[in-house]
N, C-alpha and C positions, 0 to 999 in steps of 0.2 A: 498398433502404435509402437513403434519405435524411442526405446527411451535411452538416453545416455549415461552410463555409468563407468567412469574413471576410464574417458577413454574407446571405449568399447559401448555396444548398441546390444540390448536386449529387448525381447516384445511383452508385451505389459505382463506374463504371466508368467514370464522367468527373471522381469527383471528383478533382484532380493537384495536385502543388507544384512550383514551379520547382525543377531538379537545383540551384543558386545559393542554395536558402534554407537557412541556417547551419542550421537544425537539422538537417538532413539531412546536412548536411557535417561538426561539429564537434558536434552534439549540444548546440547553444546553444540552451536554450528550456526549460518547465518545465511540465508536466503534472500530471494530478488524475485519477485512477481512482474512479469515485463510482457510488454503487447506486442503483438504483428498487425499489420492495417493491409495492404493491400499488396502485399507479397516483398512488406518492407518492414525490420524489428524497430519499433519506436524506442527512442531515445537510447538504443543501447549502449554506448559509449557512458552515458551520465549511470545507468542503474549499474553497469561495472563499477565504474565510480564509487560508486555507495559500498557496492559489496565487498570491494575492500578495503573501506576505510571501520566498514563496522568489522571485517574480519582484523584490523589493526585495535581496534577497540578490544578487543576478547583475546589478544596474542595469540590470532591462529595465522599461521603462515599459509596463503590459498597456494597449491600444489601448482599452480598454471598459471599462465604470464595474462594480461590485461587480452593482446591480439590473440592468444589462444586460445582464450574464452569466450571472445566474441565470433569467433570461426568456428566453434564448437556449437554456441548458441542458433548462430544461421544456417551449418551445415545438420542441426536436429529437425531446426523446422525443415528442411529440404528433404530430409528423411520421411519428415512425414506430411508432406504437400502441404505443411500452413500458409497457407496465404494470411487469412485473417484467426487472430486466435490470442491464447494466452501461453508464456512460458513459464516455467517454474524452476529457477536456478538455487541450486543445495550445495551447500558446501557445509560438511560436519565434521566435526574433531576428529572423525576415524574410530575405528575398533582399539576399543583397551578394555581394562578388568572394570570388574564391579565399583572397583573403590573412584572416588569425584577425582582425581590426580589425571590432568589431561596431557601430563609428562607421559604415561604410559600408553596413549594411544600411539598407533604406532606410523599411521599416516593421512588425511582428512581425504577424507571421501567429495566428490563431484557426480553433481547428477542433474541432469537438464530433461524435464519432459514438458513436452509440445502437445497442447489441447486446446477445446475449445473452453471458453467459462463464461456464464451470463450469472451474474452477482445478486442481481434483483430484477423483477419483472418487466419488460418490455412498455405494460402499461401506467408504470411506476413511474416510468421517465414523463410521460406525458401530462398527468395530473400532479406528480408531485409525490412527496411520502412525508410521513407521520415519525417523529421520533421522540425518543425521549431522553431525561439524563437520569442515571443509573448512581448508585451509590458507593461501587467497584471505585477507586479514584485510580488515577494514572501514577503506573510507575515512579518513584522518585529517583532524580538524579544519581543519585547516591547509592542505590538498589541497581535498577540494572537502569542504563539510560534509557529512554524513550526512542532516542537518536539508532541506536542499535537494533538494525534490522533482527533479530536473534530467531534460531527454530521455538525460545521459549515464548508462547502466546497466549497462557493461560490467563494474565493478568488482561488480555483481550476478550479473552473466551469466559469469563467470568462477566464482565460485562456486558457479550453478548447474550448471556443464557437471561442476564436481568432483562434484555431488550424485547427478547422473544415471550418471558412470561408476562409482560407488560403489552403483546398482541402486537409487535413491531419489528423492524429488520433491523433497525440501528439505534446507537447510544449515544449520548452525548456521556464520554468521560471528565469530570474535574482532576484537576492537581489537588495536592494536599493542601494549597493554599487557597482554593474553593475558584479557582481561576478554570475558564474553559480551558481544555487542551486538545482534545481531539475527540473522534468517532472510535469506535474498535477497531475500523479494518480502512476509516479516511479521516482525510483533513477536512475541515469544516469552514466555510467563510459568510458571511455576511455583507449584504449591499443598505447602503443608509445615504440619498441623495445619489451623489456624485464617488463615492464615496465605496470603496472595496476593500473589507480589515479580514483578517485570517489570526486566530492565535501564535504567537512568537515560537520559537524552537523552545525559548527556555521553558515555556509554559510547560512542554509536555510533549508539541507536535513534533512527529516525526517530520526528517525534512521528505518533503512528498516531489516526486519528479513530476507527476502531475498538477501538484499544488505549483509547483516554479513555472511550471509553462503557464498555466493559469493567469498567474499573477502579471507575469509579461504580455501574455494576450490584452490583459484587461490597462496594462502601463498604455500601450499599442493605441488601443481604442479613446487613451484622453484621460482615463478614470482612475482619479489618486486612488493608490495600494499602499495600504500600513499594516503593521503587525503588532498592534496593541493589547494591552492583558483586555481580554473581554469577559465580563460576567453572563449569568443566565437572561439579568435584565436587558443589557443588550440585545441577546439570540432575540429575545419577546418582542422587541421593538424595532427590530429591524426592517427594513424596507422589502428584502429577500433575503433568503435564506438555500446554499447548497450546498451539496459534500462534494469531493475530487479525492478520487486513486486511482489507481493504472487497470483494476478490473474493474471497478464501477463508474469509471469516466469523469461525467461530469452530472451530479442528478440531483433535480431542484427538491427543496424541503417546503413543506407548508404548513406542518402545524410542529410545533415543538410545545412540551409539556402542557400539552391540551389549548394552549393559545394559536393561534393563526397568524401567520407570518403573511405581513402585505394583506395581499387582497384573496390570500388564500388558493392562491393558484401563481404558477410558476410565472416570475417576473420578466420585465424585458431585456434587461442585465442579464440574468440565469441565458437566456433563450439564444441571446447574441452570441454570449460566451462557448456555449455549447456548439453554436455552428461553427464558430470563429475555432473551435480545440478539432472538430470533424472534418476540416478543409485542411489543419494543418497535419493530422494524422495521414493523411490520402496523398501526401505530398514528399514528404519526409522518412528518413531510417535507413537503417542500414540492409541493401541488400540481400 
């Protein structure tokens, strides 16, 4: 494997970062989890996007221009023959001292590796998955945003560690106002009728590039899309139930906090949608 580092290509076992570079130390720096489909990077234009409006969030200056980094991102996967796969784009405040002062780093590091990642089981997608909601709440605005992609994911990974002692792969997070917001690592939507709702940004959800094609997919197909504060008793009584991110795609939910969603098996909405995001993925990206 071939990974990118400020520039320059090291193989997985040379490539290194100073122990002194803040992301490492304080989790100062912002990343992009972004797919390849068929020897094409999905959405990459929109997840640049992202990475530097949350690097404008945190006043980190990214070191590389918008069309630099997406020739960087294509010319990694080329490096290491991805057709289909996951990329991991890093940008961190850079090497400085011990002390939190990000005036002292001395310049933000860039790192793009090309692999494969399968999120959750193959047979997960097909029956469904079980989750729960966890007691972790999501980020408050005011703390760090939710919106901001950041390397810090503890207030993720605390959640997840509830998911996994509770015999499950995923969370449902609340906001501090007991309002659904998101999953640890996706966005979450539910189907009721006619009818396709997702949690608001302000709730909590990060904005998902996954969750935006989704929603357009399903605008496409006829099926009103809102973004209303949802409670837990909604999730309960919803028609269907899925999650959406760029490594876990698109995968149907069936039982949340021990209730059964629908008919207990993944809906006709979840299944269309799923095809309808596989046909556009095979079709679409950047060279």
């Amino acid at each position: 494997m071939k990974i990118f580092i400020d520039g320059k290509y090291f193989d997985e076992k040379t490539a290194k970062i100073s122990v002194f570079d803040h992301g490492l130390l304080y989790g100062d720096g912002v990343f992009e989890g972004i797919r390849a489909y068929n020897g094409r990077v999905f959405k990459l234009r929109e997840h640049i996007d992202r990475l530097f409006c949350s690097a404008k969030a945190i006043l980190l200056t990214l070191p590389m221009s918008r069309e630099a980094l997406i020739k960087a991102v294509i010319d990694t996967c080329a490096k290491n023959k991805l057709r289909d796969g996951y990329i991991r784009l890093v940008v961190t405040r850079g090497v400085g001292t011990l002390g939190l002062n990000p005036n002292k780093c001395k310049a933000p590091a860039v790192i793009i590796i090309a692999d494969k990642i399968q999120v959750y089981p193959p047979s997960m997608y097909q029956r469904g998955m079980d989750i729960v909601t966890v007691a972790t709440t999501r980020n408050l605005h005011s703390a760090i945003n939710p919106a901001i992609k950041s390397l810090n994911y503890l207030n993720n990974i605390l959640a997840k560690i509830e998911a996994n002692n509770a015999g499950v792969e995923e969370a449902i997070m609340l906001n501090a106002e007991g309002f659904v917001a998101e999953c640890t690592a996706d966005n979450i939507f539910i189907v009721k009728g006619n009818q396709v709702m997702t949690p608001p940004l302000s709730a909590g959800a990060l904005y998902g590039i996954t969750r935006g094609v989704v929603m357009e997919l399903a605008r496409e197909n006829g099926l009103q899309v809102s973004e209303p504060t949802l409670t837990r008793y909604d999730l309960f009584n919803a028609d269907e139930c899925f999650l959406t991110g760029t490594g876990a795609e698109l995968i149907p939910v069936v039982k949340i906090d021990g209730r059964t969603i629908g008919t207990g098996k993944p809906g006709a909405v979840t299944k269309d949608l799923v095809n309808r995001y596989h046909a556009l993925t095979k079709q679409s990206g950047e060279p």
